[in-house]
C-alpha positions as CSV (number, residue, x, y, z in Angstrom):
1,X,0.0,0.0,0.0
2,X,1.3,3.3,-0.9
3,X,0.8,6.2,1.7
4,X,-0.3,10.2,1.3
5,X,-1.5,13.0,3.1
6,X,-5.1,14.8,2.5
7,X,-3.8,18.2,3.0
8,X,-7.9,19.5,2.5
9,X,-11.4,18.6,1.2
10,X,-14.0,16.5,1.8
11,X,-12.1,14.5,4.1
12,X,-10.2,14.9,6.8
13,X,-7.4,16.8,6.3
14,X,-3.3,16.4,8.1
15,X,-4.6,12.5,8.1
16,X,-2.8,9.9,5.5
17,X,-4.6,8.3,2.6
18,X,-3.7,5.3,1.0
19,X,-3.7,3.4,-2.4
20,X,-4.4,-0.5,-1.9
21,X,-2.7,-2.8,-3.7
22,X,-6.7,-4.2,-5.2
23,X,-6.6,0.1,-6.8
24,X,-8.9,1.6,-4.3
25,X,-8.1,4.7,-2.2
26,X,-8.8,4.4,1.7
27,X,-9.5,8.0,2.6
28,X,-9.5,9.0,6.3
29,X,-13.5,10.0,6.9
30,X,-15.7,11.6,10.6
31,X,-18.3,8.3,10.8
32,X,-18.6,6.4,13.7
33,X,-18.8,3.2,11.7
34,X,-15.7,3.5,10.3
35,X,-12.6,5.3,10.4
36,X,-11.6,4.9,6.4
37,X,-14.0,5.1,3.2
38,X,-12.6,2.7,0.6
39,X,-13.2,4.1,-2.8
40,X,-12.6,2.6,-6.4
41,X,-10.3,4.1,-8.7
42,X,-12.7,3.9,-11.1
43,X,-14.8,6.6,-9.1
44,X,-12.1,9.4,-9.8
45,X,-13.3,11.7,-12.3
46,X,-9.9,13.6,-12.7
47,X,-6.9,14.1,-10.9
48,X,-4.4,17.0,-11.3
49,X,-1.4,18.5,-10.1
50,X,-1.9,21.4,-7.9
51,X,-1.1,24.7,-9.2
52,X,-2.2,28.3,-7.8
53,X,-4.7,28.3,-10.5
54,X,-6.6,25.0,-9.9
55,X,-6.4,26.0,-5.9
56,X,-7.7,29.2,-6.4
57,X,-10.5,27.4,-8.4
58,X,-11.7,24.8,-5.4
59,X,-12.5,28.1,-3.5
60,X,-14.5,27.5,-0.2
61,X,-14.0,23.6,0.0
62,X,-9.9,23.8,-0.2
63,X,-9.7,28.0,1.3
64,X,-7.5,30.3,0.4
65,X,-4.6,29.7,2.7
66,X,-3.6,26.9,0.3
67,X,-2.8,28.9,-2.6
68,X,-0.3,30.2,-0.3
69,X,0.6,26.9,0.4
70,X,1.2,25.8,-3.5
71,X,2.6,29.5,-4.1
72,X,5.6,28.6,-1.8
73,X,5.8,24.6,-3.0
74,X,9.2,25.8,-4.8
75,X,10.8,26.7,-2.2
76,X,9.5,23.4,0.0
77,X,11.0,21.7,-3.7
78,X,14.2,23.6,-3.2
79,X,14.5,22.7,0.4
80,X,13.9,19.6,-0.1
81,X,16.3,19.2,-2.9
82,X,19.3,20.9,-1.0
83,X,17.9,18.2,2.3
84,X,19.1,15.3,0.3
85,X,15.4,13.8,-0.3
86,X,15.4,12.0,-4.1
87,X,11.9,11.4,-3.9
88,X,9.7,13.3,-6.0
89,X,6.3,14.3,-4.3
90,X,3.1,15.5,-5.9
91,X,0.9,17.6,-4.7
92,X,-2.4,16.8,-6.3
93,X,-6.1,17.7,-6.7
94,X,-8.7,14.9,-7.0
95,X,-12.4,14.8,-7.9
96,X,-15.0,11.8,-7.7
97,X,-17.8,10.9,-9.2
98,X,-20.2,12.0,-6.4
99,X,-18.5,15.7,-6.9
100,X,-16.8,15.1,-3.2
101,X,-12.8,16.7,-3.7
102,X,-9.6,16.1,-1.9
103,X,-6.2,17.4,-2.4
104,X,-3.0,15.6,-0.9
105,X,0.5,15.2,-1.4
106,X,2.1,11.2,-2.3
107,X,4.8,10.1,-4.8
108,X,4.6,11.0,-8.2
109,X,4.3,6.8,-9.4
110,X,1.2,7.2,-7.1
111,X,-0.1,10.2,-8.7
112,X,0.0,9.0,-12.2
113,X,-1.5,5.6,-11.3
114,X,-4.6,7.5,-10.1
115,X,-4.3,10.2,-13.3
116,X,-4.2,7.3,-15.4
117,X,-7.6,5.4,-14.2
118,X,-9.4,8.3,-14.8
119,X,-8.6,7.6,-18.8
């Protein structure tokens, strides 16, 4: 299973997400039944990087402190970069079928696997 963090959205944010090995995504919900919604790929409408633009165009659900957020991702690149870190990390924008959104950060191998099912 493959790990990343919901950063905001429709589910709870600062809380890690995961793709299964089976395709589905496990995303971290507030029901007393369960603590994770497992989701089909197949439900993913589309999936895209996060840029100031598509930020500034989830509005209310994602807020506007995030643009901030993406505005500066650069410099986190940088940092990281100058850290030593050789992993590449996405930060990403997702939409379902049922319109619910999420945007978190995982690998970029992750993030095309999901881009991919929604073709």
């Amino acid at each position: 299973m493959a790990k990343f963090k919901v950063e905001a959205g429709d589910f709870i944010a600062e809380e890690h997400g995961w793709l299964t090995w089976d395709d589905r995504l496990k995303l971290p919900v507030e029901k007393e039944s369960a603590r994770y919604e497992h989701i089909s790929l197949s439900r993913l409408e589309t999936v895209e990087a996060a840029t100031e633009e598509s930020v500034k165009r989830l509005g209310g659900t994602v807020g506007w402190g995030l643009a901030g957020a993406v505005v500066l991702g650069p410099v986190g690149l940088l940092a990281g970069l100058l850290a030593g870190g050789k992993k590449k990390r996405v930060t990403f924008i997702a939409v379902l079928d049922d319109g619910r959104k999420f945007m978190a950060t995982g690998s970029h191998k992750d993030y095309i696997k999901m881009q991919a099912a929604t073709f």
